[in-house]
C-alpha positions as CSV (number, residue, x, y, z in Angstrom):
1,X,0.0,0.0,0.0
2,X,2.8,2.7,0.7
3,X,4.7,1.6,-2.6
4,X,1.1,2.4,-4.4
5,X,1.1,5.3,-2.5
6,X,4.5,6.8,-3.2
7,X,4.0,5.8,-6.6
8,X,1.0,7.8,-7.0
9,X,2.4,10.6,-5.1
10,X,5.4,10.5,-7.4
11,X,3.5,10.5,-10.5
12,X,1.4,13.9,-9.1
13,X,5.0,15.5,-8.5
14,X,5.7,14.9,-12.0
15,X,2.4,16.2,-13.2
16,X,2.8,19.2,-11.1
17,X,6.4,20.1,-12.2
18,X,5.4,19.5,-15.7
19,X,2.8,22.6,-15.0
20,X,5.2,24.5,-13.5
21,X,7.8,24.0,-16.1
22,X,5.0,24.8,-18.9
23,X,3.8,27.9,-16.4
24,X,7.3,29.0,-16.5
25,X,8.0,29.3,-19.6
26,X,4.7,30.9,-20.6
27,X,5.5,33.5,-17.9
28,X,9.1,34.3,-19.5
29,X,7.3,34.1,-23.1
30,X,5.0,37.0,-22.3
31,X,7.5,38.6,-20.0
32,X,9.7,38.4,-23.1
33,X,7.2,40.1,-25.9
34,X,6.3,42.7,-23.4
35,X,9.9,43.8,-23.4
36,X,9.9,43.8,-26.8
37,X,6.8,46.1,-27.6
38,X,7.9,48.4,-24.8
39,X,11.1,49.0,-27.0
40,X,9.6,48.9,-30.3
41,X,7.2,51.8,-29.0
42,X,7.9,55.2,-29.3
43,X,8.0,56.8,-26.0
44,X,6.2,60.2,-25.3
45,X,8.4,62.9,-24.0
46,X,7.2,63.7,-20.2
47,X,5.4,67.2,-20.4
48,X,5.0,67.5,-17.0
49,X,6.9,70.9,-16.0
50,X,6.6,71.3,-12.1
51,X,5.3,74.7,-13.1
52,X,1.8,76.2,-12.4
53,X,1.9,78.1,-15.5
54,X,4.1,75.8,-17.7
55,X,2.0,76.8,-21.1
56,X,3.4,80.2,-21.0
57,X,6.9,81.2,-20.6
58,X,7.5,84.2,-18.7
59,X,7.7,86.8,-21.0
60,X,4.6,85.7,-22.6
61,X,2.4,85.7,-19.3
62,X,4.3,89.2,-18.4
63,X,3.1,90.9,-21.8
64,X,-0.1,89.3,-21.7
65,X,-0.4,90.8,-17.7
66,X,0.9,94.3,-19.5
67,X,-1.4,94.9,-22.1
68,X,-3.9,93.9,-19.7
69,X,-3.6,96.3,-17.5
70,X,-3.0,99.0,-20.1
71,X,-6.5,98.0,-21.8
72,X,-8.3,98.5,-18.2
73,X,-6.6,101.8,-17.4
74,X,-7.3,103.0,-21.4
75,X,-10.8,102.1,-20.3
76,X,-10.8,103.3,-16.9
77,X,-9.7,106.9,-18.4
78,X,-10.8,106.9,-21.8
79,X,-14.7,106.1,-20.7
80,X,-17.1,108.4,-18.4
81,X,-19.9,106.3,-18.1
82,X,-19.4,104.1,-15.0
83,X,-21.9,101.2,-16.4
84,X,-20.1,101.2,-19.7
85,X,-16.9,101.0,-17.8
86,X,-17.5,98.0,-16.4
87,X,-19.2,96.2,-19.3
88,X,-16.5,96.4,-21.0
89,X,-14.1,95.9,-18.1
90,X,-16.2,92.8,-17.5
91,X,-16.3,92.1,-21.7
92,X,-12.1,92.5,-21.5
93,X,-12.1,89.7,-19.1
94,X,-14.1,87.0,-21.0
95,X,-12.2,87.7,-23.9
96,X,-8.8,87.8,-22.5
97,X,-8.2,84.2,-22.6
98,X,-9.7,83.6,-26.1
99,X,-7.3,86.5,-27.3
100,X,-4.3,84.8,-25.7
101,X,-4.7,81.2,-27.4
102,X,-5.2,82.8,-30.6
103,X,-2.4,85.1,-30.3
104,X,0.3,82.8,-28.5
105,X,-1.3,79.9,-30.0
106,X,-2.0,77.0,-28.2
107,X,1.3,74.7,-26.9
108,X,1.4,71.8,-24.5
C-alpha cells in the first residue's frame, strides 16, 4: 500500500512540475514580448513641467499681464460712463483668454 502510494504521489509530482515548467515558460514568453513592444514603442516625452503656468513662458504671461492692464486703465480713463466702464471691463475679461490662445497659440 505505501509503494502504491509513493508511486501515486510520485507521478502527481511529475504532473505538477510539468505545470510549472510549462507555467514558467509561458510566464518568461509573455514577460519576453512585453519587453519587446515596450522598445519597439515610441516613447512620449514627459510634459510635466513642475510649473503652475508651464504653457506660457514668462515673458509671454508678463506681456499678456501688461497689455492687460494698459486695456483697463485706457478704459478706466478713456470712458465716463461708469456702467459702460465696467461692461467692457467685465467684456475685456471674458475675452482675454480667447485673445491669448489665438495670439500665443495653443502649446502643451
Amino acid at each position: 500500500m505505501s509503494k502504491e502510494r509513493a508511486r501515486r504521489r510520485a507521478v502527481r509530482e511529475a504532473e505538477a512540475e510539468r505545470a510549472r515548467a510549462v507555467r514558467a515558460r509561458r510566464v518568461a514568453r509573455r514577460q519576453r514580448r512585453r519587453t519587446l513592444l515596450r522598445r519597439l514603442r515610441p516613447k512620449l516625452p514627459d510634459r510635466r513641467t513642475g510649473r503652475m503656468f508651464a504653457r506660457r513662458s514668462r515673458g509671454e504671461r508678463a506681456g499678456v499681464a501688461v497689455l492687460s492692464i494698459a486695456a483697463l486703465g485706457a478704459i478706466w480713463f478713456l470712458v465716463d460712463d461708469p456702467g459702460l466702464r465696467l461692461g467692457l471691463i467685465v467684456l475685456l475679461l471674458l475675452v482675454l483668454p480667447a485673445v491669448v490662445v489665438l495670439a500665443l497659440g495653443r502649446r502643451i
